[in-house]
C-alpha positions as CSV (number, residue, x, y, z in Angstrom):
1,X,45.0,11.9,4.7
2,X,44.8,8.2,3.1
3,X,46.2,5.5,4.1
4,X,46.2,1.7,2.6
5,X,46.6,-1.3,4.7
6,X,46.8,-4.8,3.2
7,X,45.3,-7.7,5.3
8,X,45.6,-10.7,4.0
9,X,44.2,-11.1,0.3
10,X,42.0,-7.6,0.6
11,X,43.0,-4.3,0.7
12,X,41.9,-1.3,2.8
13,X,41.6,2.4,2.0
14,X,41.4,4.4,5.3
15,X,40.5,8.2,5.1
16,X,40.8,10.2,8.1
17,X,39.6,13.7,8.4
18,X,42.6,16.4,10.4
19,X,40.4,19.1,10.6
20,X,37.3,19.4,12.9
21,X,33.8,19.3,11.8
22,X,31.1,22.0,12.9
23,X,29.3,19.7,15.3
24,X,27.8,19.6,18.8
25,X,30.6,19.3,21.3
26,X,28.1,16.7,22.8
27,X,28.1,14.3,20.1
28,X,31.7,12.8,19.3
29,X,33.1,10.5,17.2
30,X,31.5,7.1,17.7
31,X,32.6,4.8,14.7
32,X,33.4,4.8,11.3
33,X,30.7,4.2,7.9
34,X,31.8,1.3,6.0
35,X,31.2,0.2,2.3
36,X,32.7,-2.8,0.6
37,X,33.5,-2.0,-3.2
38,X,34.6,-5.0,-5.1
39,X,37.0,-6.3,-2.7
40,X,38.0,-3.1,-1.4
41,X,37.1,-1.4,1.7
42,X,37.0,2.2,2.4
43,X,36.6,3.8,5.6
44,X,36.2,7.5,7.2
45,X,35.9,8.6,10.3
46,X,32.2,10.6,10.2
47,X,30.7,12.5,13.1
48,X,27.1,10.5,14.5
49,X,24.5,13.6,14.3
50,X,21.5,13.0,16.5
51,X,18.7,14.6,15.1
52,X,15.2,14.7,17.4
53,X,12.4,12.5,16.2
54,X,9.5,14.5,15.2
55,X,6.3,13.1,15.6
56,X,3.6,13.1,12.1
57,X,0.7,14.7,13.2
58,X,-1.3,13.1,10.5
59,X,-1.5,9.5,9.0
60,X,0.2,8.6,5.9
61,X,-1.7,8.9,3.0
62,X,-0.6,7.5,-0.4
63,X,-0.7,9.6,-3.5
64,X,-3.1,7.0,-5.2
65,X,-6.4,6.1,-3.5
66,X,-7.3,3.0,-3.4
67,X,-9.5,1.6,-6.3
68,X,-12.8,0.0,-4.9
69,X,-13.6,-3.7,-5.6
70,X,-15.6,-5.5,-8.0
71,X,-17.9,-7.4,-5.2
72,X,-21.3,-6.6,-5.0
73,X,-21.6,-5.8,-0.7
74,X,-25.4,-7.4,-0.9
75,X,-25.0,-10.7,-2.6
76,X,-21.3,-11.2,-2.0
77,X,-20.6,-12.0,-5.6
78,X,-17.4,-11.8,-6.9
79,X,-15.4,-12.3,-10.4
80,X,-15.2,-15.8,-11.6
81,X,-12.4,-17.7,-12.7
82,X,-12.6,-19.3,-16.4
83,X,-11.2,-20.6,-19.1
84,X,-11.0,-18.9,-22.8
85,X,-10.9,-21.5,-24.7
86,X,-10.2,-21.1,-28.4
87,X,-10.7,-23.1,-31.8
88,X,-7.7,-25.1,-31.4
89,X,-9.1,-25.7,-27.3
90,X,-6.7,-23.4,-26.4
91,X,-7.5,-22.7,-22.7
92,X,-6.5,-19.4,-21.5
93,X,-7.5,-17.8,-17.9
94,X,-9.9,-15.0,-17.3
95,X,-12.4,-13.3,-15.1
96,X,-15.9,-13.2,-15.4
97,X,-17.1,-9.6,-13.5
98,X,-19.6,-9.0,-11.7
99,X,-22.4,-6.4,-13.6
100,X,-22.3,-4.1,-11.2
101,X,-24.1,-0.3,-11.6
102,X,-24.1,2.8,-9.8
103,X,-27.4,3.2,-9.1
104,X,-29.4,5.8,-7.0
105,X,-32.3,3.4,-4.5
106,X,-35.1,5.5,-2.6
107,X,-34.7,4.7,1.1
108,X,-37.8,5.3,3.0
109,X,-37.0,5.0,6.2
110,X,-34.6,7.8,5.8
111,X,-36.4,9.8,3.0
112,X,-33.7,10.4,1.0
113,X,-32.0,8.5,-2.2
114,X,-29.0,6.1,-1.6
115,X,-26.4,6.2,-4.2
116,X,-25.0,1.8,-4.3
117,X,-23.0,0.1,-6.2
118,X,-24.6,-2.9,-6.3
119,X,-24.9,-6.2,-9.0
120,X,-28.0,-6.2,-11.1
121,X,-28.7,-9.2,-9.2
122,X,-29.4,-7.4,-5.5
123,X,-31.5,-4.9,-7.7
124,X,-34.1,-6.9,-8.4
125,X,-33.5,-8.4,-5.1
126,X,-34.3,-4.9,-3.6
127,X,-36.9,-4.3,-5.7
128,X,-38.8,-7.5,-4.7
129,X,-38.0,-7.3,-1.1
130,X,-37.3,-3.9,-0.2
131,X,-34.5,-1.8,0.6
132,X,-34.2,-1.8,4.4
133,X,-34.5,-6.0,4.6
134,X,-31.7,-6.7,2.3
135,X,-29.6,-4.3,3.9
136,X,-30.1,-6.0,7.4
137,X,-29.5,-9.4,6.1
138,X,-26.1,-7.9,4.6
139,X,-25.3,-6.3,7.4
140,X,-24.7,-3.2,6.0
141,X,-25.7,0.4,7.5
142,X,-27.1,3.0,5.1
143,X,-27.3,5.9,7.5
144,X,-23.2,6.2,7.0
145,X,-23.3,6.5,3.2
């Protein structure tokens, strides 16, 4: 059953529903769902289902993994902002990235090789230093990787 009603300058489309809906008797009728179409409103009268929250066991994981970042976790160093500039010293912005290598490192205190991804930079670093000092200046802990 429709009715229209005219308030003022809008009109409004009502729809009520005779027969009963399979429901809960618990939950009644508590309102009506509204939309507003280009000046016209349209209403029905729609049963409020209650539905019991159910808790996610595990976290929400996104379908793409993260990617991991161009900065080098030993020296800190990062892309750098620039300038392209062209024959006609047209300047247009880029990013200078880091060289940064996969690159399997002997540990000795845990007598085993670390697989980093470090910049060529902290290589020779660790190689002049050693692995285990440039770690603890870092702060970084290689018994997790």
């Amino acid at each position: 059953m429709a009715t229209l009603a005219t308030v003022g300058s809008s009109s409004v489309l009502r729809f009520n529903k005779t027969e009963p809906l399979k429901t809960n008797p618990s939950s009644p009728f508590l309102g009506f769902v509204t939309s507003q179409l280009s000046g016209i409103k349209i209403s029905c009268n729609l049963p409020v289902v209650v539905a019991p929250l159910k808790s996610i066991s595990s976290p929400f994981t996104p379908a793409l993994l993260p990617v991991a970042r161009r900065i080098c976790p030993f020296t800190g160093k990062k892309a750098n902002k620039a300038n392209k500039v062209s024959f006609s010293n047209h300047k247009t912005k880029k990013l200078q990235f880091v060289n940064l290598q996969y690159k399997k490192v002997w540990w000795e205190a845990g007598k085993r090789y670390v697989k980093l991804r470090l910049s060529t930079k902290a290589l020779k670093t660790i190689e002049k230093n050693g692995l285990d000092a440039v770690a603890k200046k870092a702060g970084i802990d290689l018994r997790k990787e």
